[in-house]
N, CA, C and O atoms as a Maestro MAE file, in Angstrom:
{
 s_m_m2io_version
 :::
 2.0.0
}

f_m_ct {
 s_m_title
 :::
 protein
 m_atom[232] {
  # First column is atom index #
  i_m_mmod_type
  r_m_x_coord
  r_m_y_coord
  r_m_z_coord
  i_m_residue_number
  s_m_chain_name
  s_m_pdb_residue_name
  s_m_pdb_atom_name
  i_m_atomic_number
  :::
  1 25 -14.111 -1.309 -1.100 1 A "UNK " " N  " 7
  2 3 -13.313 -2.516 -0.964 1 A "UNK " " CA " 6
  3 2 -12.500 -2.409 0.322 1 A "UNK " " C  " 6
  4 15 -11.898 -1.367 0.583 1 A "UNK " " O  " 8
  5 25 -12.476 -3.391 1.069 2 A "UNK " " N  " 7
  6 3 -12.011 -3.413 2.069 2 A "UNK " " CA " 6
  7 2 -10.501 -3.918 2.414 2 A "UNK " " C  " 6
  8 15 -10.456 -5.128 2.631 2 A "UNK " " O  " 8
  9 25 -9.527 -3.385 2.487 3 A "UNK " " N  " 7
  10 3 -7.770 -3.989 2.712 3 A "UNK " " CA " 6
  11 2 -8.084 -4.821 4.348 3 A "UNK " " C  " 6
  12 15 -8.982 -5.067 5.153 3 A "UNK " " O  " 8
  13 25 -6.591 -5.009 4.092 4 A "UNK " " N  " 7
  14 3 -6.420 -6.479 5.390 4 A "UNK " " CA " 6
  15 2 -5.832 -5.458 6.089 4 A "UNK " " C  " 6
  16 15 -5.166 -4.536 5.618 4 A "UNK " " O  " 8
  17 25 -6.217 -5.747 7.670 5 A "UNK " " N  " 7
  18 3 -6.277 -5.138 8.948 5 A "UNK " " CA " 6
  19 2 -4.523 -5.278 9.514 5 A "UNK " " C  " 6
  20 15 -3.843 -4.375 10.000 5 A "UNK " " O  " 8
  21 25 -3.977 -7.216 9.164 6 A "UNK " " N  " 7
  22 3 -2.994 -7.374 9.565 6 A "UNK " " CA " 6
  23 2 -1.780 -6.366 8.499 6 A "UNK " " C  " 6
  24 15 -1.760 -6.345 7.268 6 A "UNK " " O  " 8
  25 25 -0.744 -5.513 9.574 7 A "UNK " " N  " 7
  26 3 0.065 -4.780 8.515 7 A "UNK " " CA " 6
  27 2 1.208 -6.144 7.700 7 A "UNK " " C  " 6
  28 15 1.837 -5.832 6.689 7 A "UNK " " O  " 8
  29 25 1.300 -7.193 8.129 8 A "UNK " " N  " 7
  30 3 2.037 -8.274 7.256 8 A "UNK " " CA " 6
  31 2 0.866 -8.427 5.953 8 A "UNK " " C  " 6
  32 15 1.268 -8.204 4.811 8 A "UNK " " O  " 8
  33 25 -0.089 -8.682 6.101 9 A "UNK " " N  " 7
  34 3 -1.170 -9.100 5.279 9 A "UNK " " CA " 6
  35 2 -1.158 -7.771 4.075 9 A "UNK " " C  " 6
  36 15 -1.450 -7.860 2.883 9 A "UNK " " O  " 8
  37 25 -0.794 -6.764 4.709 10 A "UNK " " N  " 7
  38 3 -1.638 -5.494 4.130 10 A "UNK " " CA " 6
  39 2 -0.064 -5.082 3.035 10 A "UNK " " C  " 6
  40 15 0.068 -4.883 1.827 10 A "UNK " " O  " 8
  41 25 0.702 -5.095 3.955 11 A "UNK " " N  " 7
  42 3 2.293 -5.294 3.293 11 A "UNK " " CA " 6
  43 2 2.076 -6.108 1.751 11 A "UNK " " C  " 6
  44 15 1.939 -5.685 0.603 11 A "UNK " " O  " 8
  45 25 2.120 -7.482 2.351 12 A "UNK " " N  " 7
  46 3 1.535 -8.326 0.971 12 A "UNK " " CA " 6
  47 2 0.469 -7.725 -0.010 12 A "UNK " " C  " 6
  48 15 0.744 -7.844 -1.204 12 A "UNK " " O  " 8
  49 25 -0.367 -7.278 0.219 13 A "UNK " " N  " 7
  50 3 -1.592 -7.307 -0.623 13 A "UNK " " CA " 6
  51 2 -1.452 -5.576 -1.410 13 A "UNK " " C  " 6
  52 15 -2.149 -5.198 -2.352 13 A "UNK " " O  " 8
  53 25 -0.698 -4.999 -0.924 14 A "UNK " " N  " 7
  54 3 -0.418 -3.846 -1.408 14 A "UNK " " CA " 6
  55 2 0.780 -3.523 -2.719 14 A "UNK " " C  " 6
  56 15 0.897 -2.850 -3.743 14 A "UNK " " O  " 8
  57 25 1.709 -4.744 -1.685 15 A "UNK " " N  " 7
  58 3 2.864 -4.618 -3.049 15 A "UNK " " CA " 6
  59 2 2.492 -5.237 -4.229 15 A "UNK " " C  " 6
  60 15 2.856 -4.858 -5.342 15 A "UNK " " O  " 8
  61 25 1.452 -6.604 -3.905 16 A "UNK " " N  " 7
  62 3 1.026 -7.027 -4.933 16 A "UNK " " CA " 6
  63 2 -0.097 -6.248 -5.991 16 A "UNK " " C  " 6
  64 15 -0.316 -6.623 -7.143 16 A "UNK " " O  " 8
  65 25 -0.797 -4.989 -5.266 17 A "UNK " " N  " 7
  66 3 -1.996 -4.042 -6.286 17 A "UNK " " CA " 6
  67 2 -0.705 -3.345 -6.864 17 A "UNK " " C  " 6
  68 15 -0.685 -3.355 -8.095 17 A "UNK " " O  " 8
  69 25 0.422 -2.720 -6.236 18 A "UNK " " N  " 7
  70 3 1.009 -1.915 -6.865 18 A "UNK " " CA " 6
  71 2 2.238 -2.456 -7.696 18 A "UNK " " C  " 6
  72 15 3.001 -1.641 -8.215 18 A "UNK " " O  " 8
  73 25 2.420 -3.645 -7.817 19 A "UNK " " N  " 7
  74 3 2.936 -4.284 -8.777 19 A "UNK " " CA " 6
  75 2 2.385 -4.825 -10.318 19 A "UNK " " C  " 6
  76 15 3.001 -4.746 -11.380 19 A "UNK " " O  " 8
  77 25 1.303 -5.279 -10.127 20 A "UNK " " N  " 7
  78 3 0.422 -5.611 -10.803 20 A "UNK " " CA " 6
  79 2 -0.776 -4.398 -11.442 20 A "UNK " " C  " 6
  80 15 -0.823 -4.301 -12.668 20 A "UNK " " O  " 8
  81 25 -1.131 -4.060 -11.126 21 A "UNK " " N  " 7
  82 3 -2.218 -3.008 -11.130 21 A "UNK " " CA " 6
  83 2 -2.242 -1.486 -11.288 21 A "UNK " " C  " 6
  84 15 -3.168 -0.769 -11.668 21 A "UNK " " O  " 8
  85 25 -1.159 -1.205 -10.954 22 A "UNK " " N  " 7
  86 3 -1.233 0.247 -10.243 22 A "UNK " " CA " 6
  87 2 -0.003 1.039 -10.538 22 A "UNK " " C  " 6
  88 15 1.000 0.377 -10.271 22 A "UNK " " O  " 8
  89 25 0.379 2.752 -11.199 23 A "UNK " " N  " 7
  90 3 0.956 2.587 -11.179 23 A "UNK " " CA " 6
  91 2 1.988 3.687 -10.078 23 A "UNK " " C  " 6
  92 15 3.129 4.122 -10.235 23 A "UNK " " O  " 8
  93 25 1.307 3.807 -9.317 24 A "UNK " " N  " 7
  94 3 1.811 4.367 -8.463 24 A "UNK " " CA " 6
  95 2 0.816 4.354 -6.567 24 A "UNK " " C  " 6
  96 15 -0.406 4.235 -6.656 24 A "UNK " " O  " 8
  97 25 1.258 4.441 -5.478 25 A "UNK " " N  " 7
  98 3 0.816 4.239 -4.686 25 A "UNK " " CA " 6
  99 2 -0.769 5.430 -4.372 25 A "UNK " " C  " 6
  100 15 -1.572 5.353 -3.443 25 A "UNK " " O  " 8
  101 25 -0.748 6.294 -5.371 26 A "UNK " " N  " 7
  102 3 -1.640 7.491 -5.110 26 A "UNK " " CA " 6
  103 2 -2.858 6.782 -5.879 26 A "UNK " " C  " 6
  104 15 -3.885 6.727 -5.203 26 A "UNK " " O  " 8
  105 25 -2.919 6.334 -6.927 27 A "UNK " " N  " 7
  106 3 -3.529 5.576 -7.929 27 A "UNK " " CA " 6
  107 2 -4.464 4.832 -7.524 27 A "UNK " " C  " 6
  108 15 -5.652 4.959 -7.821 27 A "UNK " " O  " 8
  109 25 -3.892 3.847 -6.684 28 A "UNK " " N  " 7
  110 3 -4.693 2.424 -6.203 28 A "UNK " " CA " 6
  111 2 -4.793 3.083 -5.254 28 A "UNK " " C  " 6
  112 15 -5.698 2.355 -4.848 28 A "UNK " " O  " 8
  113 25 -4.673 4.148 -4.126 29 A "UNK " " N  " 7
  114 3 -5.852 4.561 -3.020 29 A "UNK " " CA " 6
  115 2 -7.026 5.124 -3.943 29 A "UNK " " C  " 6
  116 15 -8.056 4.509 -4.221 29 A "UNK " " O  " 8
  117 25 -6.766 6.093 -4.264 30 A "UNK " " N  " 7
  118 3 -8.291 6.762 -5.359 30 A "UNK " " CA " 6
  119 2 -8.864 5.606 -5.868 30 A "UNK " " C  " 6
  120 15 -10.042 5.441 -5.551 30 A "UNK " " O  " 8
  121 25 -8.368 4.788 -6.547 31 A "UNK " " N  " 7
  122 3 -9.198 3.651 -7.374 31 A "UNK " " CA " 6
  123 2 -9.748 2.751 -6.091 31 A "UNK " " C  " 6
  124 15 -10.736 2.093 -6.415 31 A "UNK " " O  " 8
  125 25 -9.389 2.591 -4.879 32 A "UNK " " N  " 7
  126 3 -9.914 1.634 -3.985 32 A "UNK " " CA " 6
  127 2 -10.363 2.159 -3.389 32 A "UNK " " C  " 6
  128 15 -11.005 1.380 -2.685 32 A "UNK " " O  " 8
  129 25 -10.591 3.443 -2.990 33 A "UNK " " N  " 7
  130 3 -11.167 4.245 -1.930 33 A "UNK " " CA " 6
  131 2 -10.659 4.006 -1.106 33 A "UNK " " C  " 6
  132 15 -11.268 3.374 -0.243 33 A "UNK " " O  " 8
  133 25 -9.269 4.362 -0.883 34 A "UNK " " N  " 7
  134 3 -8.974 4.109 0.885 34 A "UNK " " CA " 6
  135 2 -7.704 4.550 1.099 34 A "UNK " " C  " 6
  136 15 -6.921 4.362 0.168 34 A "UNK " " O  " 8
  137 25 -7.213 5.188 2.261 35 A "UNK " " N  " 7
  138 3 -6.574 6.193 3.119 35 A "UNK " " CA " 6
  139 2 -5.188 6.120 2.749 35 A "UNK " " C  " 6
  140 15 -4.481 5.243 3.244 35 A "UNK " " O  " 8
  141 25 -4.617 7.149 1.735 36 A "UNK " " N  " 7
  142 3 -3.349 6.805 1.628 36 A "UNK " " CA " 6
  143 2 -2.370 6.719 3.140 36 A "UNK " " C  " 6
  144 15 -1.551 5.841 3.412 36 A "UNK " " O  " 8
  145 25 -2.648 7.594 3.758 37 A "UNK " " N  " 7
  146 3 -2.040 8.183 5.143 37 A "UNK " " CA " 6
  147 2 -2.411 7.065 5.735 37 A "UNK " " C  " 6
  148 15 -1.399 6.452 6.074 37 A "UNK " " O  " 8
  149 25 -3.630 6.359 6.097 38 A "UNK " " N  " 7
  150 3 -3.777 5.151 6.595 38 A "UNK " " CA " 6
  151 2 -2.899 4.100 6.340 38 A "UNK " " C  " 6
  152 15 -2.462 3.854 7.464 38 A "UNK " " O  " 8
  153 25 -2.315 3.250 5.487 39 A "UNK " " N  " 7
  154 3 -1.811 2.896 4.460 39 A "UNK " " CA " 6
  155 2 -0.399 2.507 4.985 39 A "UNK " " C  " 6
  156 15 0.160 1.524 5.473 39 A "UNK " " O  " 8
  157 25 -0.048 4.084 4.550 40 A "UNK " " N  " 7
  158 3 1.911 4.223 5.407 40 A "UNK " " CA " 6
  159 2 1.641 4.642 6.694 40 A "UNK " " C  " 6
  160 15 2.627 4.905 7.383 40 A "UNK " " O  " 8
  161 25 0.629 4.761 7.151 41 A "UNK " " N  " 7
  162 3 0.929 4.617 9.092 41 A "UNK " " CA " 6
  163 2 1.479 3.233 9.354 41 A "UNK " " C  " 6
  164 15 2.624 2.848 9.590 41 A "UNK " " O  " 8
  165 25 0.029 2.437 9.213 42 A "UNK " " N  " 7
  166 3 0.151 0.948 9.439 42 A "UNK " " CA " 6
  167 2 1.060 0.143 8.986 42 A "UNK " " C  " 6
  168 15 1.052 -1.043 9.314 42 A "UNK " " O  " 8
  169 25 1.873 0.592 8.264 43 A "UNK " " N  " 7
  170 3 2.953 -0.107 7.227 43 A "UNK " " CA " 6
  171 2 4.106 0.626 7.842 43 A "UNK " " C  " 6
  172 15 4.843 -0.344 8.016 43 A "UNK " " O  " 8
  173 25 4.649 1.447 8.204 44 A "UNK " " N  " 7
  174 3 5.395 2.660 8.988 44 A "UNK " " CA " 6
  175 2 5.748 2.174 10.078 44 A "UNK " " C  " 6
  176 15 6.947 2.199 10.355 44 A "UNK " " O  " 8
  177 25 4.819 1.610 10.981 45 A "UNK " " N  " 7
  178 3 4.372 0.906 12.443 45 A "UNK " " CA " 6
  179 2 5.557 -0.880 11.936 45 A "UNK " " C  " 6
  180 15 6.214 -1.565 12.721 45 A "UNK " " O  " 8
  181 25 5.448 -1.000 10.987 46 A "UNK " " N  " 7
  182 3 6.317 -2.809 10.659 46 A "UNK " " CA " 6
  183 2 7.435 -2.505 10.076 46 A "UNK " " C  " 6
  184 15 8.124 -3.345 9.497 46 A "UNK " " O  " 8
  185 25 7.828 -0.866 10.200 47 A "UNK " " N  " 7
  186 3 9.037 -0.772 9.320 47 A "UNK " " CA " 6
  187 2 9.039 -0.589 8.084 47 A "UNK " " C  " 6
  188 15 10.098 -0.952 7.573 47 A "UNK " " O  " 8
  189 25 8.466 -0.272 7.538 48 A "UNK " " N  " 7
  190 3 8.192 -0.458 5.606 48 A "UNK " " CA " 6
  191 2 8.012 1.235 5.302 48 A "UNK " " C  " 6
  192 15 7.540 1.984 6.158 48 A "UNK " " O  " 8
  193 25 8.423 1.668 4.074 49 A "UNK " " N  " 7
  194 3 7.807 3.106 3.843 49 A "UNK " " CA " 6
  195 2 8.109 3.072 1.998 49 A "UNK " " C  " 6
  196 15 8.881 2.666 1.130 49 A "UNK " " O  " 8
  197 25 7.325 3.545 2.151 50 A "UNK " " N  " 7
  198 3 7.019 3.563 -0.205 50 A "UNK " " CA " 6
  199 2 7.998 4.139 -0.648 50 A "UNK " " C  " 6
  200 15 8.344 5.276 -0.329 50 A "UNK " " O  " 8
  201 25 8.566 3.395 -1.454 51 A "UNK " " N  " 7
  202 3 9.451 4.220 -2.377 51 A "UNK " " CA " 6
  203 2 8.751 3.927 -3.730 51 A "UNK " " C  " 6
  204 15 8.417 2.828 -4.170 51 A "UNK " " O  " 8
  205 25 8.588 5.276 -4.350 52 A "UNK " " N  " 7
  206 3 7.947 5.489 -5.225 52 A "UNK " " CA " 6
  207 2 8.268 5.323 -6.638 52 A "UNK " " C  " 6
  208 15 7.500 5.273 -7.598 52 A "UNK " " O  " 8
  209 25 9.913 5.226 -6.580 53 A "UNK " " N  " 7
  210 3 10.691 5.060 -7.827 53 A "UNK " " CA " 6
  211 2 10.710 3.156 -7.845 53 A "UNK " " C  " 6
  212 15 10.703 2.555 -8.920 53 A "UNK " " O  " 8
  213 25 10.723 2.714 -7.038 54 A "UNK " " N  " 7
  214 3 10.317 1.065 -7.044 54 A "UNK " " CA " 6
  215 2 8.589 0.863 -6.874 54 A "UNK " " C  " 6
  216 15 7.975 -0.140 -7.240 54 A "UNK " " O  " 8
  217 25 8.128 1.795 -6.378 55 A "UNK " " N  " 7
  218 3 6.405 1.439 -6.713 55 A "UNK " " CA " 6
  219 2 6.389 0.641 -6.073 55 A "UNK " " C  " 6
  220 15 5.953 -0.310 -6.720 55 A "UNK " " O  " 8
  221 25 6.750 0.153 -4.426 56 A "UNK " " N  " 7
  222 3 6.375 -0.735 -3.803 56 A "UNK " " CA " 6
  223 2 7.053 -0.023 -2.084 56 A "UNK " " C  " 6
  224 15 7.848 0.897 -1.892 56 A "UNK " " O  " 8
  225 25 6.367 -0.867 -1.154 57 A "UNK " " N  " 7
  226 3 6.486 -0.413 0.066 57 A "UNK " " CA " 6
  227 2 8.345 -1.151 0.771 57 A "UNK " " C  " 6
  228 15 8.483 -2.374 0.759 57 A "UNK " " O  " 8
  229 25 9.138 -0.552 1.123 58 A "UNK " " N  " 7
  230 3 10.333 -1.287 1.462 58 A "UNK " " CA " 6
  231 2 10.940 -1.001 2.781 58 A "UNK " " C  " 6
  232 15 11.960 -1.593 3.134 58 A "UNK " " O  " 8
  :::
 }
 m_bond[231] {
  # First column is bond index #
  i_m_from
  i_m_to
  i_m_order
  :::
  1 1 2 1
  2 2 3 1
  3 3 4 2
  4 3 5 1
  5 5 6 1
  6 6 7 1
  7 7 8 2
  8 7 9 1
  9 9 10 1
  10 10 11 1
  11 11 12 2
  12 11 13 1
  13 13 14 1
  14 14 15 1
  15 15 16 2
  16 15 17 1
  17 17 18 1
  18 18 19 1
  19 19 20 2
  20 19 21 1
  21 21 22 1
  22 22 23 1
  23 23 24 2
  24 23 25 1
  25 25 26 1
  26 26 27 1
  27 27 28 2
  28 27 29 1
  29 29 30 1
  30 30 31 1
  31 31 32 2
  32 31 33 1
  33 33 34 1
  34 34 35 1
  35 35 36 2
  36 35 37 1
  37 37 38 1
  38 38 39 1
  39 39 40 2
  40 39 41 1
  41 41 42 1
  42 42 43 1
  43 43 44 2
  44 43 45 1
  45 45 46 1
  46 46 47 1
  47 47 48 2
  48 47 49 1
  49 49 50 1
  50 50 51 1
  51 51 52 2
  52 51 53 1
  53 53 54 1
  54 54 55 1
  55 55 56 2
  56 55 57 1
  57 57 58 1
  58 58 59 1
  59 59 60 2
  60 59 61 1
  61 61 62 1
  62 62 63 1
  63 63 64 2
  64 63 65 1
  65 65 66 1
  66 66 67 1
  67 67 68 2
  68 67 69 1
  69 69 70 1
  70 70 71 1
  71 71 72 2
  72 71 73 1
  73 73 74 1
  74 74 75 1
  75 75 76 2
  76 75 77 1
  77 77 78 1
  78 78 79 1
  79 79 80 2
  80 79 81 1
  81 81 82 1
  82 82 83 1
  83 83 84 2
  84 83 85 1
  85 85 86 1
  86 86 87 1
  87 87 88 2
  88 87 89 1
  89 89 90 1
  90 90 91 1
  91 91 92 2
  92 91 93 1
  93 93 94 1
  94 94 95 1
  95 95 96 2
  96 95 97 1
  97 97 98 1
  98 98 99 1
  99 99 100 2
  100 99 101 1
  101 101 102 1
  102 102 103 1
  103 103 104 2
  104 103 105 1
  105 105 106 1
  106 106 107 1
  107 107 108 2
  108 107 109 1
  109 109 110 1
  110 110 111 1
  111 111 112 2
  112 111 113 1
  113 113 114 1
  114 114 115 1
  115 115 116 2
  116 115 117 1
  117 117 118 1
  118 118 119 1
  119 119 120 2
  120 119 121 1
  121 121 122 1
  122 122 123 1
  123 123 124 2
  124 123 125 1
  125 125 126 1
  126 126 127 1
  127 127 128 2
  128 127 129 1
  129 129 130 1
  130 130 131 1
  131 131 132 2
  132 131 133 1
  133 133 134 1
  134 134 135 1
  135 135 136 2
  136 135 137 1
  137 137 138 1
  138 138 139 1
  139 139 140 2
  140 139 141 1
  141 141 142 1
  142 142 143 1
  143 143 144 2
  144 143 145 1
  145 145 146 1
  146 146 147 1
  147 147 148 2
  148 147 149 1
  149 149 150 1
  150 150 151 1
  151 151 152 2
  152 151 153 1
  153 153 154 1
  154 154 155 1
  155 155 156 2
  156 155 157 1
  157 157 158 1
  158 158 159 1
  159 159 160 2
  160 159 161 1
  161 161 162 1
  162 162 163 1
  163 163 164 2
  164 163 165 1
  165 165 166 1
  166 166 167 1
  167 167 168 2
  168 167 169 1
  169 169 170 1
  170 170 171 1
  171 171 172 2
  172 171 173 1
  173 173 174 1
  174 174 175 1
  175 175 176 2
  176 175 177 1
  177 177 178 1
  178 178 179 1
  179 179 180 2
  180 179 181 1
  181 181 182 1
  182 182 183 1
  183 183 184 2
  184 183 185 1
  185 185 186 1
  186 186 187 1
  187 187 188 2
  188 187 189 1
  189 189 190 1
  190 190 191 1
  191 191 192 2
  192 191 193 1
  193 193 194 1
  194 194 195 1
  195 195 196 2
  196 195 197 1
  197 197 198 1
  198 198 199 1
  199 199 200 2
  200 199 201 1
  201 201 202 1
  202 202 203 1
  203 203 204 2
  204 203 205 1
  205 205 206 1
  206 206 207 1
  207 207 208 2
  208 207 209 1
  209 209 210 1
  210 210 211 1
  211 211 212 2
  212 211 213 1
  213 213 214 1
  214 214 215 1
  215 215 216 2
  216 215 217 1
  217 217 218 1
  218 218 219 1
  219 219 220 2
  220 219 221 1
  221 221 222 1
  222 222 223 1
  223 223 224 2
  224 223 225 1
  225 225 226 1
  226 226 227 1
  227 227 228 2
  228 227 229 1
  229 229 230 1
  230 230 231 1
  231 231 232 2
  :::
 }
}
């Protein structure tokens, strides 16, 4: 499965798997196949970084 390239897009679409779906940010990479480290670079790069006790990127 492929995530969104834009980090606004990816911002969105992430808080929404790990709100909904997921229950932690380690979770929904294994279940989606895709780069945790990738992930919080690109999200890191717009200012945002996971807090894990809110389960969402802030």
């Amino acid at each position: 499965m492929s995530i969104p390239n834009d980090p606004n897009m990816l911002l969105s679409y992430v808080n929404l798997k790990l709100r909904d779906y997921y229950a932690n940010l380690e979770d929904m990479c294994d279940d989606m196949d895709v780069s945790k480290a990738e992930i919080e670079e690109k999200l890191q790069k717009i200012g945002f970084n996971y807090d894990s006790q809110r389960n969402q990127f802030v």
